[in-house]
C-alpha positions in Angstrom: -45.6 -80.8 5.7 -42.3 -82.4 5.1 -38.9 -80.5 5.6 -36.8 -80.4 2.4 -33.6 -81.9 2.6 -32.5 -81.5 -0.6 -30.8 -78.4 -1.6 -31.6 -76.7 -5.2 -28.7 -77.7 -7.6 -28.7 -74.3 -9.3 -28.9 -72.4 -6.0 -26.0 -74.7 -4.8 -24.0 -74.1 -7.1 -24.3 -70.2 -7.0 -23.0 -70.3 -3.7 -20.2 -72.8 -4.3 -16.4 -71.2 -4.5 -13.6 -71.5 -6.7 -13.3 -74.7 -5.2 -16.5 -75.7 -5.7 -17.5 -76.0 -2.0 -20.8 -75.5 -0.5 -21.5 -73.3 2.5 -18.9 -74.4 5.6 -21.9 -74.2 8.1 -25.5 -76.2 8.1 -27.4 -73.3 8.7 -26.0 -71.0 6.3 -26.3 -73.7 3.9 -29.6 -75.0 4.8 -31.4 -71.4 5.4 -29.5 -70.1 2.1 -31.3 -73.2 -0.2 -33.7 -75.3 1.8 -37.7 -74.9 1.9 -39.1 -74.6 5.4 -40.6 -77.6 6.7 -43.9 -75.1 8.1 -44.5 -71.6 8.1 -46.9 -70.5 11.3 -48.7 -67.5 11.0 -48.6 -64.8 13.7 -51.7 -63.3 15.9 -52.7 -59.7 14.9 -50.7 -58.2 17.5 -46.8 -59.7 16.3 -47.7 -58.3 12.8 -44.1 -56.7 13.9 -42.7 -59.9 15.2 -39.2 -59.0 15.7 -36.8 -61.6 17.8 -37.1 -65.2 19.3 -35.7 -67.0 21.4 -36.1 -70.5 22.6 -36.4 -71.8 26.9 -34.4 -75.4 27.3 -38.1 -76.8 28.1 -39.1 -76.0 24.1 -41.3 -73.4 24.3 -40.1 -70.4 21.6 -40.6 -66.8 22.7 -41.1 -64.2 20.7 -42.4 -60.3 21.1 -43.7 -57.2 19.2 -41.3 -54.6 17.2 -42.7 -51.5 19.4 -44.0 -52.9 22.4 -42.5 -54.1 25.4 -44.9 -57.7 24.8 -43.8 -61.1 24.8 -45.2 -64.4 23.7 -44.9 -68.0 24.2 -45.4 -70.5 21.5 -46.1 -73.9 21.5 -43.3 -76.1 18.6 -45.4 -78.6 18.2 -48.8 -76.7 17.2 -46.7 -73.4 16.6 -49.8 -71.8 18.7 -49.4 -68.6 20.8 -50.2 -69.7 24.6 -49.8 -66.9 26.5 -48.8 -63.5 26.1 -47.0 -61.1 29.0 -46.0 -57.6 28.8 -43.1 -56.2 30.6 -44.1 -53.5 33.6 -47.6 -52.9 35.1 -48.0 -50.9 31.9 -45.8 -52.2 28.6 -43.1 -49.7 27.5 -43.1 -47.9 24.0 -40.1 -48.6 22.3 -38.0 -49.9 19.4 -37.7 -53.6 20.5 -34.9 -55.1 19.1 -34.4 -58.6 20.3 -35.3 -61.3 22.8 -33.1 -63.9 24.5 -33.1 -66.3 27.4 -30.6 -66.9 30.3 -31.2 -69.0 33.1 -34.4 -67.9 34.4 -34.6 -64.4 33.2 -35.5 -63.3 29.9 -34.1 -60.2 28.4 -35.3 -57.3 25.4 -32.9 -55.2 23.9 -34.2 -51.8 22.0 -32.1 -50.5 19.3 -30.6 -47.9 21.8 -29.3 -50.8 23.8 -31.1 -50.4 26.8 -31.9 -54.1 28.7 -35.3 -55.1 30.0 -34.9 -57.7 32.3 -37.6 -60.4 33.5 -38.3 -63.7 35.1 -39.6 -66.4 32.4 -42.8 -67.6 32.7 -43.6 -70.8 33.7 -45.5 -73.1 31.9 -49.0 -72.7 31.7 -49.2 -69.4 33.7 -51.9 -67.3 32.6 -51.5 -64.1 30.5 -50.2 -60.8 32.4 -47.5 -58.4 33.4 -44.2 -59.7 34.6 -42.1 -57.2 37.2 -39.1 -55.5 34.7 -35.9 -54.2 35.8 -34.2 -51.9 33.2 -30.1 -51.5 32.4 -29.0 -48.9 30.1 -25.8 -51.0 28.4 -24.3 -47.9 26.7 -23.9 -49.6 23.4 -26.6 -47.3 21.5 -23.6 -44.8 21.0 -21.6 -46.9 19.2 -24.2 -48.7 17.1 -27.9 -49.2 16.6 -28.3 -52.6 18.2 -30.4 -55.1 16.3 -30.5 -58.6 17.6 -30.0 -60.2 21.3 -28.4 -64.0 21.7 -27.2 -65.1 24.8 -23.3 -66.8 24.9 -23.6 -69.7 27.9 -20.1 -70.2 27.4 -19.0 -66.8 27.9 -21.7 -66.1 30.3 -22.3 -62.4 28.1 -25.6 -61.1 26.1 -24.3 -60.4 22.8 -25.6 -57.0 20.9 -25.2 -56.9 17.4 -24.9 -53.4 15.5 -27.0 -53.0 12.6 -26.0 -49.5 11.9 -22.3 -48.8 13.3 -21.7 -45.3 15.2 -18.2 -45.4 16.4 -16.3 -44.3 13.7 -13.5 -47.0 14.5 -16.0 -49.1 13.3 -16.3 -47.8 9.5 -18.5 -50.2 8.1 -17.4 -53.1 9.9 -19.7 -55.5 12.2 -19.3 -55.1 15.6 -20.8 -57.7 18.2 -20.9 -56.1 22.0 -20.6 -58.6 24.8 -22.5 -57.9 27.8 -21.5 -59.7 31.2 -24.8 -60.5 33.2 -23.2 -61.2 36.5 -21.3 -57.8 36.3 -23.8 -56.0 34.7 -21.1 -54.1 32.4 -20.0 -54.8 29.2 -17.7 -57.6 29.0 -13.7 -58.4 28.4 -13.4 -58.0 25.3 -16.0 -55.4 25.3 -16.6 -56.6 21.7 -16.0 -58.8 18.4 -15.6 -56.7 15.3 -16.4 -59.2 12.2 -15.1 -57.2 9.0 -17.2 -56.3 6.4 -14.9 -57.3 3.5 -15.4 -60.9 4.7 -19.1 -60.9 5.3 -19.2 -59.8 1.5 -18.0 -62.5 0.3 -20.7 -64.9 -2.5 -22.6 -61.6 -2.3 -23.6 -58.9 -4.5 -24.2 -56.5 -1.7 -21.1 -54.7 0.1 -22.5 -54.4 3.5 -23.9 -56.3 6.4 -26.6 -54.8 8.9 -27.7 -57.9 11.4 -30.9 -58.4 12.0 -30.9 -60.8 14.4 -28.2 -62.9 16.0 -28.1 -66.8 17.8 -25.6 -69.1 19.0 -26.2 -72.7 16.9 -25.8 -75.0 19.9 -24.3 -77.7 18.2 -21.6 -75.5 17.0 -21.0 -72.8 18.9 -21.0 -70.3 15.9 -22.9 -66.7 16.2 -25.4 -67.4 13.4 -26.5 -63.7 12.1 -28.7 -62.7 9.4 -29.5 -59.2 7.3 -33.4 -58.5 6.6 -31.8 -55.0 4.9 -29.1 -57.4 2.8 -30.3 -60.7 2.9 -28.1 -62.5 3.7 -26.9 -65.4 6.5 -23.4 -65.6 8.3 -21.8 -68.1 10.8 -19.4 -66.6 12.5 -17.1 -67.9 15.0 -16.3 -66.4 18.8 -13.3 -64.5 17.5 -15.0 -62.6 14.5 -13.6 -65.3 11.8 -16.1 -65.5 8.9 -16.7 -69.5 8.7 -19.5 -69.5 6.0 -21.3 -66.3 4.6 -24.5 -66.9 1.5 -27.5 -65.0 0.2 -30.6 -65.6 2.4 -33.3 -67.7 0.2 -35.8 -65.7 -1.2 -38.6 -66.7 0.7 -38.4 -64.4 3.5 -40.2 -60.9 2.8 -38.3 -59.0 6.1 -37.1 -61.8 8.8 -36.2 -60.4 11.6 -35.7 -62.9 14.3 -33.4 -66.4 14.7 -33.7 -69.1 17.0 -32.0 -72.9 16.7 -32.7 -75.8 18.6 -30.3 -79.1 19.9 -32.2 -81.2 17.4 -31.5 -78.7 13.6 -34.3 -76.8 13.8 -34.0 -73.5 12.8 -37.0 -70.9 13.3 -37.0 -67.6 11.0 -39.8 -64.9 12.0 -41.0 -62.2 9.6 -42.2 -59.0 10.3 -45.8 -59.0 8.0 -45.9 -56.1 5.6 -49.5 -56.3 4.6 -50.4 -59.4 6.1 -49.4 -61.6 9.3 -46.4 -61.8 10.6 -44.9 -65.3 10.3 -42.4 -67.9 11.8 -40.7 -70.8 9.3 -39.3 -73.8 10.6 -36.6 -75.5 8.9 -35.3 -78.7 9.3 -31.6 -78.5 9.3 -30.2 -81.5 10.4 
């Protein structure tokens, strides 16, 4: 299958301005009006795919929505490879997110609590990896949905689906977690106001789903199963680019994007497999 690099003319146009502008960010743009290039379905047991993340040497991980289980794929084939749960016995939980960072790998549950392990290597067989877990403290200020990790900043960064500190109102807030220090970080967090993430949108609010950092850019890339939608935002909390998510995505829930464009969107199946698209937005 062939990516699409052609975006709809009535679509574009719908998300254009008064100036008649398109989307300031490629993969707003591109995951707001292109066709993926592939969709890969999911093995029984990510039905409730949730976040990915991708490892410098290509492989994408992903794991399940209530299980502390993580997977390996393969971009080329988009085949599951291996599969490792977290502990000698995998935690029950509300998984939340997934991201990488130097040679550990991190979950996040929607109370914010950390579970830390070492990647995998390539090839190494199926099984349990040893776990260290790090209550952050962020679950009473939000219900955390989506883990990216920051390189430049050296922080995990938890984004609030559901704020709980009533500072907040309905305001986005992205927590910044330090990894060296394990503590949260200075600035502790980015608020991103809702007024701006409503913006080409018929729906008022903004509850992430998932959050990456585009590598070419910088930007926080977040997206809204719940209001679909997609956002670039930049490290200060300055809306750059904000669109309605294309309609072929019945619940994503997990963002990853790659040096080379590639964007990967996983969705949670409702009565069928769960699913990863690949777009090519270059």
């Amino acid at each position: 299958m062939r990516a699409s690099r052609t975006f709809g003319l009535a679509a574009l146009l719908a998300l254009t301005g008064a100036q008649g502008t398109p989307p300031a960010d490629q993969v707003v743009a591109c995951l707001a009006t292109g066709r993926p290039a592939i969709r890969w379905e999911l093995p029984p047991l990510f039905r409730e795919v949730s976040g990915l993340a991708l490892h410098d040497d290509g492989r994408l991980f992903l794991h399940n929505d209530e299980r502390a289980i993580v997977a390996a794929v393969d971009t080329a084939t988009g085949r599951v490879t291996a599969s490792y749960q977290l502990g000698a016995a995998p935690a029950l939980g509300d998984f939340e997110g997934v991201a990488i960072a130097g040679p550990s790998l991190f979950l996040v549950t929607s109370a914010g609590v950390l579970y830390q392990v070492p990647v995998p290597r390539v090839g190494q067989p199926s099984g349990a990896l040893p776990v260290t877990v790090t209550p952050t403290g962020v679950g009473q200020f939000c219900e955390v949905e989506g883990l990216a990790h920051d390189a430049r900043d050296r922080v995990l960064l938890l984004a609030c689906k559901t704020p709980r500190a009533k500072d907040l109102g309905r305001d986005v807030a992205v927590y910044r977690w330090s990894i060296e220090r394990r503590a949260l970080a200075v600035p502790a967090r980015v608020v991103v106001p809702r007024s701006d993430l409503a913006r080409s949108r018929k729906a008022a609010d903004f509850h992430s789903s998932s959050i990456e950092v585009d590598p070419r850019t910088g930007r926080w890339i977040l997206i809204t199963s719940a209001d679909r939608a997609v956002a670039a935002v930049e490290r200060t909390g300055q809306v750059v680019a904000v669109a309605p998510l294309g309609g072929r995505h019945p619940q994503p829930e997990g963002l990853a994007i790659d040096r080379r464009g590639r964007v990967f969107v996983s969705d949670e199946g409702a009565k069928g497999p769960g699913s990863i698209a690949v777009y090519a937005c270059r």
